[in-house]
C-alpha positions as CSV (number, residue, x, y, z in Angstrom):
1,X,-18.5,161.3,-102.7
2,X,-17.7,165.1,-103.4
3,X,-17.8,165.8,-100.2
4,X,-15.6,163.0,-98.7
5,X,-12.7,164.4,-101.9
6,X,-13.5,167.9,-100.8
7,X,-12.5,167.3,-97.1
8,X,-9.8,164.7,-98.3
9,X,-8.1,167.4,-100.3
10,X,-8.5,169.8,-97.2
11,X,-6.4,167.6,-95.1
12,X,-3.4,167.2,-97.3
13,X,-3.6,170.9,-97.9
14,X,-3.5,171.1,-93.8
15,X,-0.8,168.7,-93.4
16,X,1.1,170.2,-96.3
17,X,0.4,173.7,-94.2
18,X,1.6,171.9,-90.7
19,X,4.9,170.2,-92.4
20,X,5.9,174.1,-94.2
21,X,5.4,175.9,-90.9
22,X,7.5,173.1,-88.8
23,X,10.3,173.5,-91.4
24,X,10.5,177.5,-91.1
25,X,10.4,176.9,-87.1
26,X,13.3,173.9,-87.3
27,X,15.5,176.6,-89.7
28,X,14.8,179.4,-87.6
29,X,15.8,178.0,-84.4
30,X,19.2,177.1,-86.3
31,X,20.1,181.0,-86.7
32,X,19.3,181.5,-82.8
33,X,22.4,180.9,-80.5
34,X,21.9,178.5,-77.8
35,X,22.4,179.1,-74.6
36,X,26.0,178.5,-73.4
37,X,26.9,176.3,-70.2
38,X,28.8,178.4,-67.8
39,X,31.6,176.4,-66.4
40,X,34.0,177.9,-64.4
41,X,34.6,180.2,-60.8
42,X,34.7,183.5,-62.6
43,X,34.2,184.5,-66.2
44,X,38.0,184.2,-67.4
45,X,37.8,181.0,-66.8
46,X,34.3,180.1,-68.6
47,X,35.8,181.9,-71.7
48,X,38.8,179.3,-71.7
49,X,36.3,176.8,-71.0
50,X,34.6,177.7,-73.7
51,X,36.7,179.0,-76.4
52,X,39.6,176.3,-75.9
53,X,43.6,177.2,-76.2
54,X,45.5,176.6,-79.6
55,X,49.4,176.4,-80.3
56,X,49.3,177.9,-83.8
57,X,47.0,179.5,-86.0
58,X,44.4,182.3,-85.0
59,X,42.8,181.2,-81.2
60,X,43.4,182.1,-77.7
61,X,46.9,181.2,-76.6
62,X,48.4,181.0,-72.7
63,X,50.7,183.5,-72.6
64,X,52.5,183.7,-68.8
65,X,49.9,184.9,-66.3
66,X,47.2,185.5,-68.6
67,X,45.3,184.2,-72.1
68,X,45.2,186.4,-75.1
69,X,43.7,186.0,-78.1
70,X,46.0,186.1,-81.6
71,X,45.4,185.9,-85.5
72,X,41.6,186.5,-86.6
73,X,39.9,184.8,-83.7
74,X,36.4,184.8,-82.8
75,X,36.2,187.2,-80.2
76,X,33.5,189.1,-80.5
77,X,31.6,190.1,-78.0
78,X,28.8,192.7,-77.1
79,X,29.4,195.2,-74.8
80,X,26.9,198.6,-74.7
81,X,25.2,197.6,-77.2
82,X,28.1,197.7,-80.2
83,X,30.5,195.6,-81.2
84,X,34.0,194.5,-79.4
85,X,36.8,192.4,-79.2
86,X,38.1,190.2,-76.4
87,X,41.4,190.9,-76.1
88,X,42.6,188.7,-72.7
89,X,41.8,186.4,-70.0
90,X,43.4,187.8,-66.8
91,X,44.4,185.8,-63.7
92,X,41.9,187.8,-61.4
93,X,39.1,186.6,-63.6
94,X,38.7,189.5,-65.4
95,X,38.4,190.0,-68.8
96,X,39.5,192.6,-71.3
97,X,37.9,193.9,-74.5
98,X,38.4,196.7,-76.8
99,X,35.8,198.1,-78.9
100,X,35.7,197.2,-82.6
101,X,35.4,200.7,-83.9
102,X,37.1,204.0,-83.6
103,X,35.7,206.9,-81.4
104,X,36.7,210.4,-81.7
105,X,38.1,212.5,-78.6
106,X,35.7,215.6,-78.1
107,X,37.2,219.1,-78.2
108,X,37.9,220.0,-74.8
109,X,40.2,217.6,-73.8
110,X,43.8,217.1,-74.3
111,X,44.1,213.8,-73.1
112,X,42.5,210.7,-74.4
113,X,42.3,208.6,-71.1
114,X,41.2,212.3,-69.6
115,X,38.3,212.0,-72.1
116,X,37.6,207.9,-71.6
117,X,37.4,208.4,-68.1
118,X,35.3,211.6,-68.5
119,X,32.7,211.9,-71.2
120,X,32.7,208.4,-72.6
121,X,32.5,206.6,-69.2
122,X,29.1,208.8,-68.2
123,X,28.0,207.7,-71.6
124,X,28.3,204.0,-71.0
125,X,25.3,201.9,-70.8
126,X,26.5,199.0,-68.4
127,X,28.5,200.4,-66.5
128,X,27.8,198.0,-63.7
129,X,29.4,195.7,-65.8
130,X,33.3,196.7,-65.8
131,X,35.4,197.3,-63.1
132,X,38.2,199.7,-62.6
133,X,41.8,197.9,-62.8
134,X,45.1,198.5,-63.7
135,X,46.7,199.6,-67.0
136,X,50.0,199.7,-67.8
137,X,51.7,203.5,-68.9
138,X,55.0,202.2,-69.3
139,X,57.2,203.7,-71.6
140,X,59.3,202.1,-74.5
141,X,62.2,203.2,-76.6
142,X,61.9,201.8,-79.9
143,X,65.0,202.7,-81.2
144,X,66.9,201.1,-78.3
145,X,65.0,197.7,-78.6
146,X,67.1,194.6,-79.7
147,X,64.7,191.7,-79.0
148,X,60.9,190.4,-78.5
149,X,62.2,189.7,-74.7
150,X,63.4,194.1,-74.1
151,X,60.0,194.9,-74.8
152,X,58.5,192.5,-72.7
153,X,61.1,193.2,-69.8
154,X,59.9,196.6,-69.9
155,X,56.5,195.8,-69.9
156,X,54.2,196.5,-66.8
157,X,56.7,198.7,-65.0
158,X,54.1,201.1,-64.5
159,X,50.5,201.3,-63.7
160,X,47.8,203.3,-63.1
161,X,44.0,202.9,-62.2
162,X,41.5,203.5,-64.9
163,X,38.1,202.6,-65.5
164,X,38.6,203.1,-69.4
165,X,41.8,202.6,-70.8
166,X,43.7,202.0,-74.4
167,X,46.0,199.2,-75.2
168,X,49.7,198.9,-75.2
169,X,51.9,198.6,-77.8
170,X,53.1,195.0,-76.5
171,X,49.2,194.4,-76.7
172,X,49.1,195.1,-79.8
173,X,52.1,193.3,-80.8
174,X,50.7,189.8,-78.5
175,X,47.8,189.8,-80.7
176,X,49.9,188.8,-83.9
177,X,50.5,185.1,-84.8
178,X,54.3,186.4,-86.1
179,X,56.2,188.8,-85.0
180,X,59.8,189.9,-86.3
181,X,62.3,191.5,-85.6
182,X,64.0,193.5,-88.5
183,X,67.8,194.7,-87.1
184,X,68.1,197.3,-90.1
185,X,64.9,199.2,-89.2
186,X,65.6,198.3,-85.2
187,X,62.1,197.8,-84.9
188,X,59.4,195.1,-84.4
189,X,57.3,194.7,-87.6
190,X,54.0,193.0,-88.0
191,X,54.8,190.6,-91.0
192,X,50.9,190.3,-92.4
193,X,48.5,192.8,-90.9
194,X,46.0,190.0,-91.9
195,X,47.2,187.9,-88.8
196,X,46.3,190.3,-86.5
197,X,43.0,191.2,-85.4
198,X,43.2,194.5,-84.3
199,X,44.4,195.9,-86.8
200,X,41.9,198.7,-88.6
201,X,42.8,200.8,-91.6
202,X,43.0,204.0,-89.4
203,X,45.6,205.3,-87.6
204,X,44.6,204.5,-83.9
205,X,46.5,205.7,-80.5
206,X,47.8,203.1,-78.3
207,X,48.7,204.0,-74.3
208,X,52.0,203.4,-74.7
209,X,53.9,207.0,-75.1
210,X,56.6,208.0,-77.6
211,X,56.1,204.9,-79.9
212,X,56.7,205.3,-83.5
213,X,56.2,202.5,-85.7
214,X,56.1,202.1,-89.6
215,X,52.7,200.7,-89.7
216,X,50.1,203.2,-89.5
217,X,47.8,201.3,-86.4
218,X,50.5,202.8,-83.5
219,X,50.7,206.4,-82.5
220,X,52.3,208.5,-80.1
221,X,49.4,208.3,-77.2
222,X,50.1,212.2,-76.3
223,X,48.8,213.4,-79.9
224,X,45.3,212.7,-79.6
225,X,44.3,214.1,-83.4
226,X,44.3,210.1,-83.7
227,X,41.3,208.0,-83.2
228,X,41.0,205.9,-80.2
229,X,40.0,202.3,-79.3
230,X,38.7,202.1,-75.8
231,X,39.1,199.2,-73.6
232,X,37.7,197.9,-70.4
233,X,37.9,194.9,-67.9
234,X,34.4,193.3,-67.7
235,X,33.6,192.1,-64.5
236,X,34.8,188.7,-63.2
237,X,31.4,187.7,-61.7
238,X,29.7,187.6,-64.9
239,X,28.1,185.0,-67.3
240,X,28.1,184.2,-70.8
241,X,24.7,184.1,-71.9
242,X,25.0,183.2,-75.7
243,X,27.2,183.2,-79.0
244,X,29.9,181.3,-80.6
245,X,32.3,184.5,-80.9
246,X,31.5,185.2,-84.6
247,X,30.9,188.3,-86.0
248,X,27.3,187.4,-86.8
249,X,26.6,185.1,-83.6
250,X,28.9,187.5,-81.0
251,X,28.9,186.4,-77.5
252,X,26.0,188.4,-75.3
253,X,26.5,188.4,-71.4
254,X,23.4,188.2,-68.8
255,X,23.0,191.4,-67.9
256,X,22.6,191.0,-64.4
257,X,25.8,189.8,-61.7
């Protein structure tokens, strides 16, 4: 009779041992992103597939020829092992991202996108992953600026070939939910730095030259004692392979085209 109890107790202690392990497997797989069905011709398109487009709030909004993202989104994404931010879906099926965090340019040069295109490309990791495209060098007057549409007019009037690149000031500015325009400072104002996800509280240089603004986030790009954000265009051909876009559960690419 001892016996039978002994191996009777046994066996609940088992199952109780079998029930506790199943439990930590069932919550562990709930922290581990699932992989994401790829739908779509090139990876622009899968992130729209994926992510959705909004009409107010943070999201990614259609915006002419292209999809950017606005407000505090999630956009994160992994790129060389850090952390970065999806910035726009482009018509070529490219997709642009900036990194999350500010990077130093190196004695030596004199030139930011002479240093992104130097020193921090060779130091890249994936470099298979991005592709050289165009960035825009246009430059803006503030002072002469009435409206939302003279900046935009200007926009894109000049490019040039990079395979790391800044953004814009109109970049910048398309990544705000609300954007106004204040007549007695003749400038365009970002009404809550909290509706706009690049901004960092470091001064930061965009690529757009001569550009002063009352916020502390724009530069002019030819004084490079600023930090810098660097950008690139990830690869059309790629795949998502996982993430929702959160900061903790940031989307990871396959590595391979």
């Amino acid at each position: 009779m001892k016996k039978i109890c002994k191996y009777f107790i046994l066996s609940i202690g088992l199952l109780f041992l079998l029930i506790c392990i199943k439990e930590i497997v069932i919550n562990s797989d709930q922290n581990i992103s699932k992989k994401i069905k790829n739908v779509g011709s090139s990876l622009s398109e899968r992130f729209v597939n994926i992510c959705g487009i909004v009409s107010n709030g943070s999201g990614l909004y259609k915006l002419e020829n292209k999809y950017v993202f606005r407000g505090n989104p999630d956009n994160y994404i992994i790129f060389n092992d850090e952390l970065w931010r999806i910035v726009s879906l482009h018509s070529d099926g490219t997709v642009k991202i900036v990194k999350n965090d500010l990077v130093n340019v190196e004695k030596g040069y004199d030139d930011a996108l002479a240093f992104l295109n130097n020193q921090y490309y060779n130091s890249l990791k994936n470099k298979d992953l991005i592709v050289e495209h165009d960035y825009d060098i246009s430059y803006y007057d503030i002072g002469k600026l009435t409206s939302r549409q003279d900046l935009n007019d200007a926009f894109c009037t000049n490019k040039r070939k990079y395979n790391v690149g800044m953004l814009s000031v109109i970049e910048v500015a398309d990544a705000t939910i609300n954007i106004v325009f204040d007549e007695y400072l003749n400038i365009f104002f970002w009404v809550n730095r909290n509706s706009n996800y690049l901004y960092l509280s470091d001064k930061w240089l965009t690529m757009t030259p001569s550009i002063y603004i009352n916020f502390d986030f724009l530069k002019e790009s030819g004084d490079v004692s600023a930090m810098i954000r660097p950008v690139v265009y990830l690869n059309k051909d790629l795949k998502i392979c996982c993430g929702s876009g959160t900061k903790n559960d940031p989307y990871i690419l396959e590595s391979k085209i």
